[in-house]
N, C-alpha and C positions, 0 to 999 in steps of 0.2 A: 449559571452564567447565561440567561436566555436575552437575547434580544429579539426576539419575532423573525429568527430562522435568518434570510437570507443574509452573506455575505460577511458571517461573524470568520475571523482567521485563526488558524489552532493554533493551539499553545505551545511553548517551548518545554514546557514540561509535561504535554502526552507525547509529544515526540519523543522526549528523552526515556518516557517509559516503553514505548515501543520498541526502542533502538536497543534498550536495556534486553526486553524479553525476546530480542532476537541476537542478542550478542553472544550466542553461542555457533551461529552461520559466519562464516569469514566472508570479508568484503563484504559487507554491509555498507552505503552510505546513502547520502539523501543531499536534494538540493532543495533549497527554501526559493520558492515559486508563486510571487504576487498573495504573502501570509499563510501559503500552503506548501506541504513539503512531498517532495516525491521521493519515492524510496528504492534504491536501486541494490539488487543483489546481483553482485557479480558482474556488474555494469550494464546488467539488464534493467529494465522497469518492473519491477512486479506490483507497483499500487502506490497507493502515498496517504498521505492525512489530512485530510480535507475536514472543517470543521469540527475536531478532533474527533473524527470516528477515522479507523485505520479502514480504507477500499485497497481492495486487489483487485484487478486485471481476471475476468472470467473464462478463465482458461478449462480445460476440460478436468483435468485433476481438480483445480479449484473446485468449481461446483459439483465432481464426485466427491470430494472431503468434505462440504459444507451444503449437502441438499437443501436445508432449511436456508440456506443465510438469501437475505433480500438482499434486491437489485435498485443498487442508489445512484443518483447522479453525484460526483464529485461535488459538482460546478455546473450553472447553466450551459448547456450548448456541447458538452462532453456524450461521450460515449457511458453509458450504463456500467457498473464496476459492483462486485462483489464486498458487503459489510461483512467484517471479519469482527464475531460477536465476541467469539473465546479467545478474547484479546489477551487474559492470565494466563495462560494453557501454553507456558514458553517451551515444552515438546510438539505441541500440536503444532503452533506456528512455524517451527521449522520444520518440522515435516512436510507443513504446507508449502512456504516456499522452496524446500528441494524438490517437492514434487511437481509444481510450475515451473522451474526451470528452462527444463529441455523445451516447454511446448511454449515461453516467450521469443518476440520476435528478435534475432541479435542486434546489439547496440548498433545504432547509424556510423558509419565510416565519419569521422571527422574530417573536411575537406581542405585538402593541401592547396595553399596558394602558390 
């Protein structure tokens, strides 16, 4: 499904495999964001699916668990984010996200009017 790279939107079915191969982490969810989906554990951000490759958030656990994996943009104009290859690897992946956890920033206070 190539169209020449820029601005193709993921599919609802590599999300749903993702969500699958992480459905062993509780509170899992995701928000669908301009064709892209961001993925929240625990109501934090840990990465999301940008052109159906699954990115995380390059946290220092992260890039000790995955020394090889490249440094992608989501999206123009974003911050650099970690390709998460061993997308099958549904122990690796939680591992990975418990071990991101602690070192994500906490969710934004939702502001009271």
């Amino acid at each position: 499904m190539q169209n020449g790279g820029a601005g193709m939107a993921s599919s609802k079915g590599y999300l749903d495999f993702v969500l699958e191969q992480l459905s062993s982490l509780d509170d899992i969810t995701y928000k669908a964001m301009m064709g892209e989906f961001i993925i929240y554990f625990r109501e934090k951000i840990v990465g999301g699916i940008y052109d159906d490759r699954f990115l995380v958030k390059p946290t220092k656990a992260a890039i000790e668990m995955m020394p090889e994996a490249s440094y992608e943009l989501p999206y123009e104009g974003a911050k650099e984010m970690l390709l998460v290859d061993d997308i099958d690897n549904r122990e690796f992946l939680t591992k990975l996200l418990e071990a991101m956890y602690d070192e994500l920033p906490a969710p934004k206070k939702k502001k009271m009017q």
